[in-house]
VEXTOR-23755 format. One record per atom (N, C-alpha, C): atom name; z negated, x, y; residue in one letter; residue number from 0. Coordinates in Angstrom, 3 decimals, always signed. Atoms other than C-alpha are relative to their C-alpha. Example, Ala and Ser with C-alpha at 12.3 -4.5 7.8 and 13.67 -1.06 7.14 Angstrom:
BEGIN
   site          z          x          y   code   pos
      N     +0.000     +0.890     -1.190      A     0
     CA     -7.800    +12.300     -4.500      A     0
      C     +0.000     +0.900     +1.200      A     0
      N     +0.060     -0.820     -1.190      S     1
     CA     -7.140    +13.670     -1.060      S     1
      C     -0.730     -0.770     +1.090      S     1
//
This chain:
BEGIN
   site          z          x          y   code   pos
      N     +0.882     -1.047     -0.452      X     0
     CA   -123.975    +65.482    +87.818      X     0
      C     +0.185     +0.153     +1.503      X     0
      N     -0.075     -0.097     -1.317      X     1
     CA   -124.626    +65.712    +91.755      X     1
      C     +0.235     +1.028     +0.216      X     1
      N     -0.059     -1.598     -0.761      X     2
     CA   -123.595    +68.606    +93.701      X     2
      C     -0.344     -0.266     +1.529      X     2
      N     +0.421     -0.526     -1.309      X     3
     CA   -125.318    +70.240    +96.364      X     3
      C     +1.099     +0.173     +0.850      X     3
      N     -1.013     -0.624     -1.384      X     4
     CA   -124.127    +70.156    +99.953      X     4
      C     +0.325     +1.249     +0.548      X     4
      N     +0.142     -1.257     -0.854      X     5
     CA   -125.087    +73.562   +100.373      X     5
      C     +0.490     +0.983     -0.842      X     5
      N     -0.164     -1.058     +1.072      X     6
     CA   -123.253    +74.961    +97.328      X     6
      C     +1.526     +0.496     +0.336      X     6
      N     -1.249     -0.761     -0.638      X     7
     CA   -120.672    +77.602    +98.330      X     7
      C     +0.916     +0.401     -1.260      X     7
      N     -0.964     -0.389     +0.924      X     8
     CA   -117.808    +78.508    +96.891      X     8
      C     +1.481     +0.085     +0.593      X     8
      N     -1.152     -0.487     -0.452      X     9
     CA   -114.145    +79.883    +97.320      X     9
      C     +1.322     +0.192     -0.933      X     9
      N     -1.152     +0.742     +0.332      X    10
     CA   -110.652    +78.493    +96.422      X    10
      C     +0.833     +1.420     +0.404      X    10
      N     -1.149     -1.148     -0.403      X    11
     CA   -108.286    +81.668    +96.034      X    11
      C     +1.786     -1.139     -0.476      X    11
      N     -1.323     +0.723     +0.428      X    12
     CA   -104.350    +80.596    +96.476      X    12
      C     +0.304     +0.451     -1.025      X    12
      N     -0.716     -0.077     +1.452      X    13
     CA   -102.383    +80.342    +93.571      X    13
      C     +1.114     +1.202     -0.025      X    13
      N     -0.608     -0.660     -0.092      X    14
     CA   -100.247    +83.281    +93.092      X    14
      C     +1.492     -0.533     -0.126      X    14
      N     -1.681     +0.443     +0.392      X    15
     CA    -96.561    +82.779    +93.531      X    15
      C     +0.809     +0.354     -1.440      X    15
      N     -0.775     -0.515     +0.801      X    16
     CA    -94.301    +83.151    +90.602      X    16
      C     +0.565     +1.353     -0.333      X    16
      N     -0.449     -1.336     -0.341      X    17
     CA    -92.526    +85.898    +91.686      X    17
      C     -0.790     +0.671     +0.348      X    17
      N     +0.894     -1.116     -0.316      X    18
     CA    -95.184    +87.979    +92.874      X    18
      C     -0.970     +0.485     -1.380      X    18
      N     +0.573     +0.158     +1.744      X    19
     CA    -96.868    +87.156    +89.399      X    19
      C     +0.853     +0.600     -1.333      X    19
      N     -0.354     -0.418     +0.468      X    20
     CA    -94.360    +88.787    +87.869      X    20
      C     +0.109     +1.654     -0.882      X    20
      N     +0.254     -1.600     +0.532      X    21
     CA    -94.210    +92.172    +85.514      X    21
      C     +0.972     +1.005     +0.045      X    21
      N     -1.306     -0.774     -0.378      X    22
     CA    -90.768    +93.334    +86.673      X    22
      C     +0.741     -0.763     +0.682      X    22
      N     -0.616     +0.702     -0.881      X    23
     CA    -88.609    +92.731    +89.250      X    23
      C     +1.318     -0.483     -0.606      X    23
      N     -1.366     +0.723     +0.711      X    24
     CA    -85.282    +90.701    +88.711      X    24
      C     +1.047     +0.321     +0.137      X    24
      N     -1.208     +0.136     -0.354      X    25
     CA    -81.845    +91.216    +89.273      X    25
      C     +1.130     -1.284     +0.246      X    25
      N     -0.872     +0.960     +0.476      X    26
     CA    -79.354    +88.417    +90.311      X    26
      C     +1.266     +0.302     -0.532      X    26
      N     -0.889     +0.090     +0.572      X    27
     CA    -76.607    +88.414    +88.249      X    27
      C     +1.265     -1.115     -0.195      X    27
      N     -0.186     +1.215     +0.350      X    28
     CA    -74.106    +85.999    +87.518      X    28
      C     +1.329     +0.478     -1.473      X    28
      N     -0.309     -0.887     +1.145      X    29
     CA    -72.385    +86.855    +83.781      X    29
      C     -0.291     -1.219     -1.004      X    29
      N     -0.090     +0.613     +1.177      X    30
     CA    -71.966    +84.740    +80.749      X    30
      C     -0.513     +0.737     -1.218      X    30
      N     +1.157     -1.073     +1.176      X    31
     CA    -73.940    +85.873    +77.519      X    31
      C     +0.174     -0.987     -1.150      X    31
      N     -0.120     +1.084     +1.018      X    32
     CA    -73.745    +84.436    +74.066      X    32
      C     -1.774     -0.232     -0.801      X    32
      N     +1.109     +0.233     +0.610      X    33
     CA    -77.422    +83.033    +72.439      X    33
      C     +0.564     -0.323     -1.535      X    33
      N     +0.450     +0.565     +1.546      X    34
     CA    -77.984    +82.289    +68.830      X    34
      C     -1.631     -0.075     -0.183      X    34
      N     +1.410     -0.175     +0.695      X    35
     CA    -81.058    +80.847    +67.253      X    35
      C     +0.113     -0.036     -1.739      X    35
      N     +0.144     -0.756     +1.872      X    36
     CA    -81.992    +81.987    +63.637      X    36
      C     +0.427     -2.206     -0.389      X    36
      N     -0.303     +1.114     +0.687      X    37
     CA    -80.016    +78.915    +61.272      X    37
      C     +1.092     -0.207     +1.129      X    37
      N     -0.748     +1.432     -0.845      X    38
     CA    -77.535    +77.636    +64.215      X    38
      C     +1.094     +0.975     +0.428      X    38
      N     -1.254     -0.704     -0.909      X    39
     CA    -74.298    +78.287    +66.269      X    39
      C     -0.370     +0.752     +0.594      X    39
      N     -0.066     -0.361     -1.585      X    40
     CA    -73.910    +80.513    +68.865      X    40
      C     +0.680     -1.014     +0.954      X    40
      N     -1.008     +1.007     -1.220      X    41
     CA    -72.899    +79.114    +72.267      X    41
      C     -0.933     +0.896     +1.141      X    41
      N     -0.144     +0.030     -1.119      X    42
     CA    -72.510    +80.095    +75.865      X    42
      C     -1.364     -0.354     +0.736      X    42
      N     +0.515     +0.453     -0.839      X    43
     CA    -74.683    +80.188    +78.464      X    43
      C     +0.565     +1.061     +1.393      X    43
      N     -0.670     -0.455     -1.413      X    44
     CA    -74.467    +81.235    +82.249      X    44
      C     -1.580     +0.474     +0.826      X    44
      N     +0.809     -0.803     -0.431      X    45
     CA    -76.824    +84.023    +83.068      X    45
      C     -0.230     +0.227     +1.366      X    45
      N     -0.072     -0.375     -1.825      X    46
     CA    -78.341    +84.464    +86.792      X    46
      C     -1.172     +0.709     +0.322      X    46
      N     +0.586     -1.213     -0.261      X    47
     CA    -81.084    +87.007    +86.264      X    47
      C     -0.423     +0.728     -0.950      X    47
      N     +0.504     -0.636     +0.991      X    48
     CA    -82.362    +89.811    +84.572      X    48
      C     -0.701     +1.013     +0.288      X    48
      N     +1.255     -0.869     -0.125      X    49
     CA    -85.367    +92.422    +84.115      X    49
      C     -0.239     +0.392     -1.158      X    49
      N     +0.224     -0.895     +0.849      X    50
     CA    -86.367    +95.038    +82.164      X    50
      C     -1.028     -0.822     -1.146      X    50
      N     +0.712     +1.065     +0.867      X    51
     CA    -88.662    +91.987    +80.254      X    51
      C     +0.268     -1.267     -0.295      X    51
      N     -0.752     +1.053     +0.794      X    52
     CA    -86.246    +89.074    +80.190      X    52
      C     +0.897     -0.598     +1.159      X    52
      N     -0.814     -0.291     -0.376      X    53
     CA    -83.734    +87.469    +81.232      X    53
      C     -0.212     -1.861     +0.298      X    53
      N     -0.179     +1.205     -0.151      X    54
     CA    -82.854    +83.777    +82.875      X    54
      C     +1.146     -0.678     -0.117      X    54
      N     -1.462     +0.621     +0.315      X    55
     CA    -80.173    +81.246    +82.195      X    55
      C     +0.053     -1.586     -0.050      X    55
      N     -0.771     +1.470     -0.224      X    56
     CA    -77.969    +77.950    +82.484      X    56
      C     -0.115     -0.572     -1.177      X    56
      N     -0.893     -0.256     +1.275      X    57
     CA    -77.602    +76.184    +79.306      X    57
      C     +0.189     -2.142     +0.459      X    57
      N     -0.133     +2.024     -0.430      X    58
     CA    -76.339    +71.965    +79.186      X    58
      C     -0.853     -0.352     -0.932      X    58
      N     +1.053     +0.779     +0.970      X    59
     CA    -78.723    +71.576    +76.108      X    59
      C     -0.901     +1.358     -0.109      X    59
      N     +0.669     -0.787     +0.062      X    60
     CA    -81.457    +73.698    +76.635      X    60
      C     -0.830     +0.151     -1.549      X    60
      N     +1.419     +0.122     +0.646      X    61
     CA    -84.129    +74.893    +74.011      X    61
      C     -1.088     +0.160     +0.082      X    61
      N     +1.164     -0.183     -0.441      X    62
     CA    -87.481    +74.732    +73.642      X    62
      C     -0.685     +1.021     -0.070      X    62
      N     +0.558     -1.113     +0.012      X    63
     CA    -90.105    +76.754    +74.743      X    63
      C     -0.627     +0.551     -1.385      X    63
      N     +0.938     -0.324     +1.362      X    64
     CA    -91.282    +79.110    +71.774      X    64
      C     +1.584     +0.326     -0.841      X    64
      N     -1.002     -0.784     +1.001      X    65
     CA    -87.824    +79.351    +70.312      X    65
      C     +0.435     +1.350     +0.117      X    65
      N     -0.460     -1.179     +0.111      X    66
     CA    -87.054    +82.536    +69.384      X    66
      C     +1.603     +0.050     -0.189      X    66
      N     -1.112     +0.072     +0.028      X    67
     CA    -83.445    +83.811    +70.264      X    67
      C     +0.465     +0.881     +0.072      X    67
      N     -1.315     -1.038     +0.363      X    68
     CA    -80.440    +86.472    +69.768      X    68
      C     +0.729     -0.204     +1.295      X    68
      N     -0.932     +0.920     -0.923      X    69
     CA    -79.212    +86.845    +72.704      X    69
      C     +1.330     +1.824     +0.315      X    69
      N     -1.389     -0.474     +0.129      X    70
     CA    -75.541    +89.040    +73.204      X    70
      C     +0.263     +0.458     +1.430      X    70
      N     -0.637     -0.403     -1.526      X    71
     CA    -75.583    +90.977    +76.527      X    71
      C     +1.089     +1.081     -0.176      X    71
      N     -1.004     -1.676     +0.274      X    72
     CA    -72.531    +93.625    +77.254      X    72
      C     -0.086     +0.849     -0.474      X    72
      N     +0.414     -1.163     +0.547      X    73
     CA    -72.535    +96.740    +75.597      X    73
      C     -1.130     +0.434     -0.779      X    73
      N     +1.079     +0.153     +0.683      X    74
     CA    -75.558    +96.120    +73.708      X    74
      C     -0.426     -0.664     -1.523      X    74
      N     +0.619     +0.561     +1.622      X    75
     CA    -76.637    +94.968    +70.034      X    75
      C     -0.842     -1.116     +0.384      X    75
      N     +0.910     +2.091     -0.055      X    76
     CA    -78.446    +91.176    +69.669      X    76
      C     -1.355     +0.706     +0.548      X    76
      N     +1.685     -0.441     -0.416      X    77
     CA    -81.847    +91.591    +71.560      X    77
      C     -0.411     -1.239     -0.303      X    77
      N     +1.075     +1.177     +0.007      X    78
     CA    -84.695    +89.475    +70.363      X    78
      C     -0.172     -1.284     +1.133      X    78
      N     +0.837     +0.504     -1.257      X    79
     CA    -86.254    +87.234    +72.885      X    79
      C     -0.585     -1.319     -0.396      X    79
      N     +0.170     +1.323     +0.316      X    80
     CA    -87.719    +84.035    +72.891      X    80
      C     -0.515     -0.490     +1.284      X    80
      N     -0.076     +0.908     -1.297      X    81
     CA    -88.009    +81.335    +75.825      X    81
      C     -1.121     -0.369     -0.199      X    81
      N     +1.381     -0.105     -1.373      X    82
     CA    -91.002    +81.060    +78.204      X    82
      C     -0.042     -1.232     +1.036      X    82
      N     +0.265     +0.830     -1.024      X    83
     CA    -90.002    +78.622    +80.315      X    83
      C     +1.421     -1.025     -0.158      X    83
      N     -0.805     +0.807     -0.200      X    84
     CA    -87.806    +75.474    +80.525      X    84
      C     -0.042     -0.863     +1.288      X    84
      N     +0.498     +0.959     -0.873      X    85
     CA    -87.249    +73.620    +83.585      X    85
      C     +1.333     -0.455     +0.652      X    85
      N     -0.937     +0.631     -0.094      X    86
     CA    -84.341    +71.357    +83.437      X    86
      C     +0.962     +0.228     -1.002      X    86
      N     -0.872     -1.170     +0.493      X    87
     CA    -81.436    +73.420    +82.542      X    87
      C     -0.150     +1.249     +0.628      X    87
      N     +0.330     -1.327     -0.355      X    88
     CA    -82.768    +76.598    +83.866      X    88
      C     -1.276     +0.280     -1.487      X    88
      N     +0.875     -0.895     +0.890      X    89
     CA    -84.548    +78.576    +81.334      X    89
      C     -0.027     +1.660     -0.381      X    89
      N     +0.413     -0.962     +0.127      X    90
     CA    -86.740    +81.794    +80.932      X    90
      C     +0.045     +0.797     -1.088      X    90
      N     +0.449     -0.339     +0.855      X    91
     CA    -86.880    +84.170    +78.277      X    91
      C     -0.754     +1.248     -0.255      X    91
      N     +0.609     -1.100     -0.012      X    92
     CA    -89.005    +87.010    +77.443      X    92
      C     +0.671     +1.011     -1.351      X    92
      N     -0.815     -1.370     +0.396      X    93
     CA    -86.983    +90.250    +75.727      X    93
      C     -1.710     +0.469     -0.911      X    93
      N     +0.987     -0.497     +1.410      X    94
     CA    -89.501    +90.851    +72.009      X    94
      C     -0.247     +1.302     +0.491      X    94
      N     +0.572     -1.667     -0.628      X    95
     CA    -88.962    +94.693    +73.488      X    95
      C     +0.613     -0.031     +1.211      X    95
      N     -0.588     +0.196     -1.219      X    96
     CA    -88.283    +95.350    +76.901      X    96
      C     +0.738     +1.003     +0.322      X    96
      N     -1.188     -0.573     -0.572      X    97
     CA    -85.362    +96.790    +78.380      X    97
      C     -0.452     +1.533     +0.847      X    97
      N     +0.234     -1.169     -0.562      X    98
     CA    -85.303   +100.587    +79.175      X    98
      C     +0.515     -0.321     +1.499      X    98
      N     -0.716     +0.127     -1.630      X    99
     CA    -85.001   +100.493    +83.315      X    99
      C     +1.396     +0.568     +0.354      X    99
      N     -1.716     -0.597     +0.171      X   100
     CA    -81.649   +102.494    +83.333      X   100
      C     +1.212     -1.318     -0.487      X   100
      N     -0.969     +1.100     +1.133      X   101
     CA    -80.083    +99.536    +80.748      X   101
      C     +0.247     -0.817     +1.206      X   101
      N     -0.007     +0.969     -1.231      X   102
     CA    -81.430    +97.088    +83.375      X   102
      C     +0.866     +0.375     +1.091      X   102
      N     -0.708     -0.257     -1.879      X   103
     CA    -79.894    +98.622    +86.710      X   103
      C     +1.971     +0.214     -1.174      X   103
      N     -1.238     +0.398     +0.326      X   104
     CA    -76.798    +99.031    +84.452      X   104
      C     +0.546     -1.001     -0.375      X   104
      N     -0.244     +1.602     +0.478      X   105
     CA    -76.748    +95.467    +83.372      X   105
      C     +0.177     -0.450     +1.275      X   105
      N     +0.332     +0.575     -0.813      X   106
     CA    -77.615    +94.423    +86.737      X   106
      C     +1.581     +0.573     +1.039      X   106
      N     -1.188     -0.491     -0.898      X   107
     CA    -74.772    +96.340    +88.523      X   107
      C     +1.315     -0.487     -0.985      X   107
      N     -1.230     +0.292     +0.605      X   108
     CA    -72.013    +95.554    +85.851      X   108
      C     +0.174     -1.432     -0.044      X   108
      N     +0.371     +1.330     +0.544      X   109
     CA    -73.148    +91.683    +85.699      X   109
      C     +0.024     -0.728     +1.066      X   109
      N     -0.113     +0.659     -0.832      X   110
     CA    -72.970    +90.873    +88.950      X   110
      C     +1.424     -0.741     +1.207      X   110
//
């Protein structure tokens, strides 16, 4: 199909990640235990967190879509399930999200 020379149009940038975001982050750095429904727990090595989820280290990551248990300080298993993989860094999104108070106390004790 030909296109007109004279047909206008306008290329908006791509929003950054971070600005695209629905809560801001905290860096952290804090060890946390995961479980997925059927399997071990094991270790990972936490380096941010937000009132909607939380990011992390792991040497065998999982995939996106798994739903996971994950074991922060002072807290009972929170839902979540992973959003993003990219390498060994991976995202997850918190099933309910974190009262802001929890967060700034996670974020200050975790760092």
């Amino acid at each position: 199909m030909p296109v007109s020379a004279d047909t206008n149009f306008t290329v908006s940038p791509a929003t950054p990640a971070k600005e695209a975001r629905r809560a801001d982050r905290s860096d952290v750095r804090a060890r946390a235990r995961l479980r997925e429904a059927g399997r071990k727990p094991f270790d990972v090595e936490l380096f941010d967190i937000s009132t909607t989820g939380f990011c992390f280290f792991a040497f065998s990551p999982p995939q996106v879509g798994t739903r996971l248990w994950v074991n922060l300080p002072g807290l009972e298993m929170r839902e979540s399930i992973v959003r993003r993989v990219d390498g060994t860094s991976c995202g997850c999104e918190f099933s309910s999200p974190l009262h802001p108070s929890v967060t700034e106390h996670l974020a200050k004790q975790l760092r």
